[in-house]
Structure formats: C-alpha cells, structure tokens
C-alpha positions as CSV (number, residue, x, y, z in Angstrom):
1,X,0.0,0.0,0.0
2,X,1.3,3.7,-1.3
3,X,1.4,6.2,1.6
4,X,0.3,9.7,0.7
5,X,1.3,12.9,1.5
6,X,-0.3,16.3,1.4
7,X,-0.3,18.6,-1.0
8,X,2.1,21.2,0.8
9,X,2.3,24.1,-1.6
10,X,-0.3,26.3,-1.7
11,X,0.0,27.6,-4.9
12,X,-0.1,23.4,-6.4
13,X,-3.6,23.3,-4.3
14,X,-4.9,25.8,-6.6
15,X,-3.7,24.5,-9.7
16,X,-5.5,21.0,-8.5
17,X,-8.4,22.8,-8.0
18,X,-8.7,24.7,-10.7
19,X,-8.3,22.2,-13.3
20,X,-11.9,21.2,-13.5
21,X,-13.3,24.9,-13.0
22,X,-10.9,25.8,-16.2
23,X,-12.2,22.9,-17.7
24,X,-16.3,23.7,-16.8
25,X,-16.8,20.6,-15.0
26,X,-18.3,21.5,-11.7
27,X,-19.0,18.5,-10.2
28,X,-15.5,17.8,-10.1
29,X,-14.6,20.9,-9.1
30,X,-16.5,20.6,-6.2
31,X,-15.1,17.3,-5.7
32,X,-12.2,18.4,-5.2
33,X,-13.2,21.8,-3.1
34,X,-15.3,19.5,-0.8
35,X,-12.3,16.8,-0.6
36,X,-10.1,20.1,0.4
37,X,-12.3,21.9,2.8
38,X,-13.9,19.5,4.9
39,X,-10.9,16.9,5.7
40,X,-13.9,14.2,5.3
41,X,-13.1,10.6,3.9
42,X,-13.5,10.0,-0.3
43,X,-16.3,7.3,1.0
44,X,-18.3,10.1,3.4
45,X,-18.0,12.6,0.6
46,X,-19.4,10.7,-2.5
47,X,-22.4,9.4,-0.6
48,X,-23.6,13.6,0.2
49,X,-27.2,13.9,-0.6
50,X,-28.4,17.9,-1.6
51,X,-30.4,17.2,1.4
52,X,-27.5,17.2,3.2
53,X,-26.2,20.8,2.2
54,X,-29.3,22.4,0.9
55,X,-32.5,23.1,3.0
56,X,-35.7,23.0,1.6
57,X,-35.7,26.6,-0.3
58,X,-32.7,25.6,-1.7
59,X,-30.3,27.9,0.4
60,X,-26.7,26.3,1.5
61,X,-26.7,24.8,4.9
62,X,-24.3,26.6,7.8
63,X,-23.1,23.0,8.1
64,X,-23.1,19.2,7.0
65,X,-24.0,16.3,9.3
66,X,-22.2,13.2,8.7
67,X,-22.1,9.7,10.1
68,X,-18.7,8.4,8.7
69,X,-18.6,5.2,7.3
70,X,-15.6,4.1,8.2
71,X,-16.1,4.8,12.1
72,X,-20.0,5.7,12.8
73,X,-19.3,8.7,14.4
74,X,-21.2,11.8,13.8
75,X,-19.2,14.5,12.7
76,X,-20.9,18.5,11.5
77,X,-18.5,20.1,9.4
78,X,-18.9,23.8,8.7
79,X,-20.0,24.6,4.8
80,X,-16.9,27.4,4.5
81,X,-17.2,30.3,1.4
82,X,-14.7,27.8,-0.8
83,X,-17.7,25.2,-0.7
84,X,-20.4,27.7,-0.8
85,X,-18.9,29.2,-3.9
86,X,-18.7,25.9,-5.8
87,X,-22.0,24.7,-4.8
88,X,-23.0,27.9,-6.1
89,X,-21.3,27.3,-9.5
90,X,-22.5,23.8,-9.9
91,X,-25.9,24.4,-8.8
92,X,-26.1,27.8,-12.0
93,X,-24.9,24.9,-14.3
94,X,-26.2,21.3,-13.3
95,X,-29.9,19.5,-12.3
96,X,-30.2,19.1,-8.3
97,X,-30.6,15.0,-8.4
98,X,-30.5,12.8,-5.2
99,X,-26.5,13.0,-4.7
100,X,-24.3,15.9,-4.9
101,X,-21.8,13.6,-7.0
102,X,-24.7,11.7,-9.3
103,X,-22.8,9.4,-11.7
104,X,-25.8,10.5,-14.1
105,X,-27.5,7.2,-13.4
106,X,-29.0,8.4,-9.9
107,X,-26.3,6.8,-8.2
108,X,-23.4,8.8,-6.5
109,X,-19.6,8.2,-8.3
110,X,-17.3,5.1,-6.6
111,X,-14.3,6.0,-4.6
112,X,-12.5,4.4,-7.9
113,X,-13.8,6.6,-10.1
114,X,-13.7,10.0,-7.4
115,X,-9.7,9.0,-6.9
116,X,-9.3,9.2,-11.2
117,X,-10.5,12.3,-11.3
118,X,-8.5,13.8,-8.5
119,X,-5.4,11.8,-10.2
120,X,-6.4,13.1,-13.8
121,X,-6.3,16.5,-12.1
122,X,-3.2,16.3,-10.1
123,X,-1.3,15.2,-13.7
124,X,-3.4,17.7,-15.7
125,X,-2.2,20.6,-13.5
126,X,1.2,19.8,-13.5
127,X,1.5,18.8,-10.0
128,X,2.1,15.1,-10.6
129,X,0.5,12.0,-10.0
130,X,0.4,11.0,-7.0
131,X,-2.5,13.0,-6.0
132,X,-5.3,11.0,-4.6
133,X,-8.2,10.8,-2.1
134,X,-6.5,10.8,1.0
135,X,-3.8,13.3,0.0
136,X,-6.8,15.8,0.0
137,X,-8.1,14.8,3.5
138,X,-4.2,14.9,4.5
139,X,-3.5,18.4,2.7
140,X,-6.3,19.8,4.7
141,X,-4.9,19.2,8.0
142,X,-1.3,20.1,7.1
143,X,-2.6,24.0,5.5
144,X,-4.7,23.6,9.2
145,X,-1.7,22.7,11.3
146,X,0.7,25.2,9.7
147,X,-2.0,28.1,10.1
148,X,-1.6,27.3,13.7
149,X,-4.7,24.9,14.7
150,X,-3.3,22.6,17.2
151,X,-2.8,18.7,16.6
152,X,-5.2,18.3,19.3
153,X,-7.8,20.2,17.6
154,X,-7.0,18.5,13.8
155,X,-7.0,15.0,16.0
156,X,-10.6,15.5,17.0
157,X,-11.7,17.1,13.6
158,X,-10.2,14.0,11.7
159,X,-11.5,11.9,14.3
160,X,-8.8,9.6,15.2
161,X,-8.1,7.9,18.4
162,X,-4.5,8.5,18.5
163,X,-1.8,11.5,18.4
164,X,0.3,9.6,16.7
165,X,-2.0,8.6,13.3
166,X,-2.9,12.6,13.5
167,X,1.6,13.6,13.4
168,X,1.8,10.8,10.5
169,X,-1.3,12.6,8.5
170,X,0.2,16.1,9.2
171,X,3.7,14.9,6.7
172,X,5.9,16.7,9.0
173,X,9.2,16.6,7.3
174,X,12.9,18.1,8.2
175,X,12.1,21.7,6.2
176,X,9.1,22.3,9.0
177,X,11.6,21.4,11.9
178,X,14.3,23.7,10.5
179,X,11.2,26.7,10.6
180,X,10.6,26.3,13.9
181,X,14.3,26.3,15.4
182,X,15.1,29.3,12.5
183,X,12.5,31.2,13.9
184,X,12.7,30.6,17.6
185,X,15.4,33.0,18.6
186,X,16.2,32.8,22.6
C-alpha cells in the first residue's frame, strides 16, 4: 500500500483545484473543493445527498452532518465560502438530483472513479501524479496545522483515536523542523 502525502504548496492546491473549473466541470470541481475543505473521507463525501447541504428553499446549509462510514461517528462540518462558492457554481450549471456527486444514473460516483479524477487533475495541472483521495483529507490538515490549529484540535476534527495517526497525516518533514528552530530566537 502507497502512503500519501499532502499537498504542501499552496499555490499546487490551486492549480489542482482549478483544473476542473478551467475545464467547466463543476461537479469535479466541487469534488475536489469538498475533498479540500472538509478533511472528510473520499467514501463520506461521494455518498452527500443535496439534502445534506441544501434546506428545503434551496439555500446552502451553515453545516453538513455526517455519520462516517468508516467509524460511525457523527461529525458537523462547517460549509466554509470555498464550498459555498462551488456549490454555487454547480448548482447555475447542473440538475439538483438525489447526490451531490450523481454518476448520471442516480447513483453517487465510486471512490475508484472519485480517486481518477483527482489523479487526472493532479497530472493535468502539473503537480504530478500521486494526488489522490486521501492526500486531500491529509493536505487539509497540514494548510490547518501550519495556520496554527493545534494537533489536538486536527486529532478531533479527523476523528482519530491517536496523536500519533494525526503527526503521520500532518507529513511533517525536516524543512518544517528547520522553521521552527530558524524562527525561535532565545
């Protein structure tokens, strides 16, 4: 099994999720603004209902409520602008089915076909190809982490049991020691 790391420059995170707005696709543009913003796993995302994000006047939601698959927790995630915006987009430009990511059948898209499309974007934008799924979930918490949230904090939003699964998500490598003892100056 591949480990995966986040996407650490900022300016590659944009180029990643631009690539399907360039392209007019907005449901993979929101894909990936969704996969970015809400540090939710590929399965949790691609199961989102409009029910889940839209009330019944069609107005965005202040947040999402999801029980994730993998551990049956509950989890509300804040909707932030980046989402709002897309939803936004894809809602001027698509028809509101059942799921947020309909496969066009009335069925939401597989995990395999959600990590293609973030791996055709990662290669399309020139930021390689060994984007997927989880690098998303993991790029959210290291652009969290080095905008000062605490560990602690990313632990309980990513809902893991240990420290230690959160430090290995957060990719810390030798360039973000050397920041902290450049810039601590006693």
């Amino acid at each position: 099994m591949n480990f995966t790391y986040p996407i650490r420059d900022y300016g590659d995170v944009q180029k990643l999720k631009n690539y399907y707005l360039e392209k007019n696709e907005y449901r993979n543009y929101l894909l990936i603004t969704t996969c970015l913003n809400t540090a939710l796993r590929i399965s949790d995302i691609i199961r989102l209902k409009w029910s889940d994000i839209l009330d019944n006047r069609n107005h965005i939601l202040s947040h999402i409520l999801v029980n994730e698959k993998k551990t049956g927790k509950f989890t509300r995630i804040f909707i932030n602008g980046q989402i709002k915006s897309a939803v936004k987009l894809y809602l001027k430009n698509c028809t509101v089915k059942k799921y947020v990511f309909d496969n066009g059948r009335g069925q939401h898209i597989t995990r395999e076909y959600a990590y293609m499309l973030i791996k055709n974007a990662g290669i399309g934008s020139g930021i390689g190809g060994d984007i997927s799924c989880h690098s998303l979930r993991k790029t959210f918490g290291y652009h969290a982490w080095k905008q000062g949230t605490p560990p602690a904090l990313l632990m309980e939003i990513y809902n893991h049991s240990s420290y230690t699964v959160t430090k290995r998500y957060l990719g810390i490598v030798q360039e973000d020691k050397d920041t902290v003892f450049n810039k601590v100056m006693l």
